[in-house]
Steps between C-alpha positions, in 0.01 A plus 500: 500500500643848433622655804319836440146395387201705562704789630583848410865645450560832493868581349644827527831582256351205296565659168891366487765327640418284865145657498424361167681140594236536812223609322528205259556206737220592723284486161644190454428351828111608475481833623316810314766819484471874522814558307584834636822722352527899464590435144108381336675343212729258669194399712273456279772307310500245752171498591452428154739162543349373750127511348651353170644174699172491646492638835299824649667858472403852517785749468477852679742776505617651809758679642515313843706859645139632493234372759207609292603292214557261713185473657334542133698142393320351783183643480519364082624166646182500783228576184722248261536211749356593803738399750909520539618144645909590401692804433865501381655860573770507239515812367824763542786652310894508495672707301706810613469839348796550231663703692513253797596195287750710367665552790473132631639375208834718500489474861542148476699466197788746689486251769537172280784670343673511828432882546469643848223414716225695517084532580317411231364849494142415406280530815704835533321596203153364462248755513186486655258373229726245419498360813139582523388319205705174589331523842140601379489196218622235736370532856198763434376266238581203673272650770214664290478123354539317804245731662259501195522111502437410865198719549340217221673190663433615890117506376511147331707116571824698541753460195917522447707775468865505333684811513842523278821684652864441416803316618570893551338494780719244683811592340495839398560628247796774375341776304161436520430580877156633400418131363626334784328723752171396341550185422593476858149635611330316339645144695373680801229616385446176404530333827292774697162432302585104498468544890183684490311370228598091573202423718293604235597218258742719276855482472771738443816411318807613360760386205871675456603402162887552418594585187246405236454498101272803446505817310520662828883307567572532094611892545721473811881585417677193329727534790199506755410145357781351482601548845157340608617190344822509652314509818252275428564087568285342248683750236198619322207700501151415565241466273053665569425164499686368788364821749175438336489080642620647857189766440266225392568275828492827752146546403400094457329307762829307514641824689196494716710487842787792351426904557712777585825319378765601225593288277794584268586290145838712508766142358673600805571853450433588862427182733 
């Protein structure tokens, strides 16, 4: 029997990369998806998959940074489906402004070179909508959604949550302090509402993917990559498919005893 029968999946970021993965193996396993991505094509894009391999899909653009668009995805989901059993918060950004990856990358190449050690110099110089934005799109929306979601599931048979943060957020992460910071609120963020919202038959919890295969990953630096693999055991990156399984059993009845843990595919980058 498909592990996701009957229910509803919301997906947010579902338009590419690990969203999409998600988004198409919870089709797979039974479930009907609210594809949800700020960019409408990409969404409806995958939305569109899914229905041609024969599943159930709706595709809805938000921007997940903004609660009333938010609580417009859900309200389309409520009148589609009627009910939210799973949501899949997924959606968030990475890059640096040029002028920031600009400095990270001769920052770092001076070092490699065996120039004199120095800071980075990028937190130094983020300015506040930068770090704003990163913040906003990751935690805010991983809120709004969360929110938006458990008002429906605290009214019905309770339902799964599965939140997506970053090996960043164990690790750290040079450069990118704004990404790691949010990443990082959003574990305990995680935890907090697994506490409160457990005896109500929903639960809470959280992956922190290492270095995966998406377009997100494809502009890093060359030299940001390839000192990820040096660091990384298993001497590869991972691929949407293989966050999407760990996804898949988070929000299955076979992880019917697990909420408010981490769990991080990372092939050993931080243990």
């Amino acid at each position: 029997m498909a592990k996701l029968a009957g229910r509803v999946a919301v997906v947010t970021g579902g338009g590419s990369g690990i969203g999409r993965a998600i988004a198409r193996r919870f089709a797979a396993e039974g479930a009907r998806v609210a594809v949800a991505d700020i960019a409408r094509d990409a969404a409806e894009g995958v939305a569109a998959e899914i229905r041609k391999a024969g599943g159930g899909a709706i595709a809805v653009a938000t921007d997940v940074a903004d609660s009333a668009q938010v609580d417009a995805l859900f309200a389309r989901v409520l009148a589609e489906w009627k009910t939210v059993d799973v949501l899949s918060n997924n959606a968030g950004i990475g890059e640096l402004s040029p002028t920031l990856r600009t400095r990270l990358e001769e920052s770092a190449m001076g070092m490699l070179g065996g120039g004199p050690r120095r800071s980075l110099g990028v937190t130094s110089r983020m300015d506040d909508a930068e770090w704003r934005r990163m913040v906003e799109i990751h935690l805010f929306g991983t809120f709004y959604c969360t929110r938006a979601a458990l008002r429906i599931m605290e009214e019905g048979d309770g339902g799964a949550i599965v939140n997506m943060a970053s090996v960043a957020a164990l690790a750290g992460i040079p450069g990118a302090a704004h990404y790691g910071a949010a990443k990082a609120g959003i574990i305990g963020f995680t935890k907090s509402v697994a506490l409160e919202v457990g005896s109500g038959n929903i639960r809470v919890n959280v992956i922190a993917p290492g270095w995966i295969d998406t377009p997100m990953t494809a502009d890093a630096p060359p030299m940001v990559q390839q000192m990820v693999l040096m660091r990384t055991p298993l001497g590869r990156t991972g691929q949407p498919e293989e966050i999407a399984a760990v996804a898949l059993f988070l929000v299955s009845d076979e992880a019917s005893f697990l909420t408010g843990q981490v769990v991080s595919p990372n092939g050993g980058y931080h243990t």
